[in-house]
N, C-alpha and C positions, 0 to 999 in steps of 0.2 A: 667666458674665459677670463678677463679684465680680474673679474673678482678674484679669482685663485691664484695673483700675480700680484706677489705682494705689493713691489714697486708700481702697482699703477695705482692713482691718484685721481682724484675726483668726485663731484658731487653725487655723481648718479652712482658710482661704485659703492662709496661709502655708507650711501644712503643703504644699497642691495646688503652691504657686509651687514650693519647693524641688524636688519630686518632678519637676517638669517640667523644668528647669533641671539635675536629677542624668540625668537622662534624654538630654536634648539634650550631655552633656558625657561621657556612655559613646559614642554618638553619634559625637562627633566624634572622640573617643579611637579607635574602632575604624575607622573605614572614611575617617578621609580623613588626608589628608600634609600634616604643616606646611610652609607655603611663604612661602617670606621676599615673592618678588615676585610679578608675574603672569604672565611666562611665561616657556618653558620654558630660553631662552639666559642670560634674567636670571638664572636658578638657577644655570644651569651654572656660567656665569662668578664667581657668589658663593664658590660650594663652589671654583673652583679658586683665588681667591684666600686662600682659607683656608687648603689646603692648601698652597698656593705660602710667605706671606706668614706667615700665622696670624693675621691680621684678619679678624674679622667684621664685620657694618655694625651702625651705631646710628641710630636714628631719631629726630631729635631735635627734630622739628616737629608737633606734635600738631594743628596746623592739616591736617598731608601726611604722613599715617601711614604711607603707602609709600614716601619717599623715605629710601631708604639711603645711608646715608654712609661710606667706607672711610679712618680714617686710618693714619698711620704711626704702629705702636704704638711706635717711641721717643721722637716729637715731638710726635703730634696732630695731625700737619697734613693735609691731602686728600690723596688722590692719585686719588680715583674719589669719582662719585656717581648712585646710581641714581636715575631720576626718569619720573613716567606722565603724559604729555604728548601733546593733542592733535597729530598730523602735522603740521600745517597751522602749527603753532607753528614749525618749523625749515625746511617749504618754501615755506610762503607758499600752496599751492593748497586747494582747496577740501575736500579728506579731510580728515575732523575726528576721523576714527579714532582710538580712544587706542593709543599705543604707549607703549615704555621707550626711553631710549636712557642709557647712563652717560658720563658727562662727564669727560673726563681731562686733564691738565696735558701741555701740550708746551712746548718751546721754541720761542720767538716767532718766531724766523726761520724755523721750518718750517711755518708756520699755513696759509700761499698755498698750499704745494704739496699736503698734505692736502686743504683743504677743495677740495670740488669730484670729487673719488672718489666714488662713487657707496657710498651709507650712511656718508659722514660730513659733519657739517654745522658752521660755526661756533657754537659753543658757547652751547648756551641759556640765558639768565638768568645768565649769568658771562662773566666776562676774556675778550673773542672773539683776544685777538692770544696769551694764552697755555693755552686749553683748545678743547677739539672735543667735540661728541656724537657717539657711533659710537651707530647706532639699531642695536636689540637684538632684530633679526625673522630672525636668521640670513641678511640679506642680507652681512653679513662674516664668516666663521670664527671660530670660535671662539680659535686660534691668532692671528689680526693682533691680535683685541683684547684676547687674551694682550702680545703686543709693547706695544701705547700704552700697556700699564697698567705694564709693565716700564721704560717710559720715564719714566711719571707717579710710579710709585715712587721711583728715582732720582733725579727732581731734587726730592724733599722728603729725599730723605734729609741729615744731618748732615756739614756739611764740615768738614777737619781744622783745625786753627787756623792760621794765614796762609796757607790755598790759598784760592785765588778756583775753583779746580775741582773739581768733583763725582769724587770717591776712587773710587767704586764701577766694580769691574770692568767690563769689556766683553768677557767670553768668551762666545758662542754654540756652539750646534749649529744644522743646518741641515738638512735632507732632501733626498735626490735621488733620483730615481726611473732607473735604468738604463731601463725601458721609453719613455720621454719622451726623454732626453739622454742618451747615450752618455760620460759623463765621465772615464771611464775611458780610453779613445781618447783625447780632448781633453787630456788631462793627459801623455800618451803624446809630444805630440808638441809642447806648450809647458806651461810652468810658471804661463802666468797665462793666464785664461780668464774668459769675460763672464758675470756671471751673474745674476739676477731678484735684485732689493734688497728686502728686509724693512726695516719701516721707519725702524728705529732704528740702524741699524748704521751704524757711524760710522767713520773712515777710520782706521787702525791698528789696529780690533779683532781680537782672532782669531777665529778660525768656522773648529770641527769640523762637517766633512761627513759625515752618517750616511749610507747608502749604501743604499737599500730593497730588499726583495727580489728576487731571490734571495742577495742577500749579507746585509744584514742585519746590518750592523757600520757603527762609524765606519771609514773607509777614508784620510781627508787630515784634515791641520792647515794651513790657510790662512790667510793677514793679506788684510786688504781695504786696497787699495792705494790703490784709487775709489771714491769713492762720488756717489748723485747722477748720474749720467749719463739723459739722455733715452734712452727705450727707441728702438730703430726702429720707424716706421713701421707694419709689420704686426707688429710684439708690443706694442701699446699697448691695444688689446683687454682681455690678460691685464695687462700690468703695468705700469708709466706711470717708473719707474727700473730703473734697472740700476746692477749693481757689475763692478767686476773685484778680484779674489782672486789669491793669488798661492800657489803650494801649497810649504808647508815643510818639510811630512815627510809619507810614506805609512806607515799601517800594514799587516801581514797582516793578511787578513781576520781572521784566527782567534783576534786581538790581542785585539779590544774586539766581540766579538757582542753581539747586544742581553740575552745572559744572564748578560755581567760590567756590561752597564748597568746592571742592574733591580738588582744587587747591591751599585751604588755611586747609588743612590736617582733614575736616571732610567728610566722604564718603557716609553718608549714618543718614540717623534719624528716626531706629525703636521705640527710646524710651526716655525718658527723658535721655538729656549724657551734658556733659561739652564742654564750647566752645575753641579752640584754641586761642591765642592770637592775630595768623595771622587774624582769620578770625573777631574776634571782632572790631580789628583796621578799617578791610577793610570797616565793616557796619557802626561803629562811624564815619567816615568821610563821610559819604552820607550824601549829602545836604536835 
């Protein structure tokens, strides 16, 4: 009992406190994983930010030990923040379930069309006309909120001295799945074609198209011509905009397989992501 009491003092207590205290931290040293947040998309999404960006979060509310913060390490400013908040804070119903959701910067004039997607909400406890919560229960991919956060990054980044515009490139890749859409065909028989919008892409970007298996290469270099269009009808379901692309070059397959990808630092194309510089140079010098 001695031990559990704080004010008692002594050799033989302090000796027992230590012993228990060295015990409980082999303990946790062996059987369990340090983990930044609580579950398991919040992690995700940490680690790919680090790997993306090379920011980690700081915690810098000892009142809200879990809320993570991501700045930009050349300015310090946000561009995400992770937070454990009752549901019921962002829908108003009765679930008082705790969740995460990370809060990201957009541009104000895109705030209407976002909110209202199902797992994104106006932005808790911040700037409702320039941030969002994307809740963090895998009801979004881990890919879109790759995208917000490629957005939220971007506009904290550094602009050049007398532009009023954000410098930072706008080159994509993009995935298509031959099994789903035929694009190949469709490219066959016009050079601009309608396609599902990711959300940030913005009218004269380029977007390489990876091509999924069984090819398994980038195959087109396109400009997005449109952007913003109302999906039809029976594809609002899956997607609520659409683009049209315009395609400017084809490659061979055998050009850019996902084996000269992974050798100019991209691994893998589940979702809309940003290109490498290696790899862009490698595809602009194809004849």
């Amino acid at each position: 009992l001695p031990v559990h009491v704080a004010y008692q003092t002594g050799a033989f207590v302090n000796t027992v406190r230590a012993r228990y205290v060295e015990i409980l931290e082999t303990i946790g040293a062996g059987c369990f994983t340090d983990r930044l947040f609580l579950f398991d998309q919040s992690e995700r999404i940490a680690e790919m930010i680090r790997m993306r960006y090379g920011d980690r979060p700081d915690f810098p509310w000892r009142k809200y030990p879990g809320y993570g913060v991501f700045r930009n390490h050349e300015n310090k400013k946000w561009y995400g923040i992770i937070v454990a908040i009752p549901k019921n804070k962002l829908d108003g119903r009765k679930d008082g379930a705790v969740i995460e959701v990370i809060n990201v910067k957009i541009p104000p004039e895109k705030g209407k069309k976002f909110c209202g997607t199902e797992g994104i909400y106006p932005a808790w406890h911040m700037n409702k006309k320039s941030w969002v919560s994307l809740i963090l229960d895998d009801t979004l991919p881990d890919g879109q909120i790759m995208e917000f956060l490629y957005e939220s990054y971007r506009l904290t980044q550094k602009k050049k001295s007398g532009s009023k515009q954000n410098t930072a490139p706008h080159t994509w890749i993009i995935p298509a799945n031959p099994y789903y859409y035929d694009i190949i065909s469709a490219f066959r028989k016009t050079d601009v074609v309608e396609w599902k919008q990711a959300g940030h892409i913005e009218k004269g970007d380029t977007v390489y198209m990876y091509m999924a298996a069984p090819y398994s290469a980038i195959l087109y270099r396109c400009e997005a011509v449109e952007v913003d269009i109302p999906c039809r009808k029976e594809d609002k379901k899956r997607e609520r905009y659409c683009m049209r692309i315009r395609r400017n070059k084809t490659y061979d397959r055998s050009f850019c397989p996902l084996s000269e990808m992974r050798k100019r630092g991209v691994p893998g194309v589940r979702g809309l992501r940003t290109i490498t510089a290696e790899l862009k140079r490698y595809l602009d010098e194809a004849k």
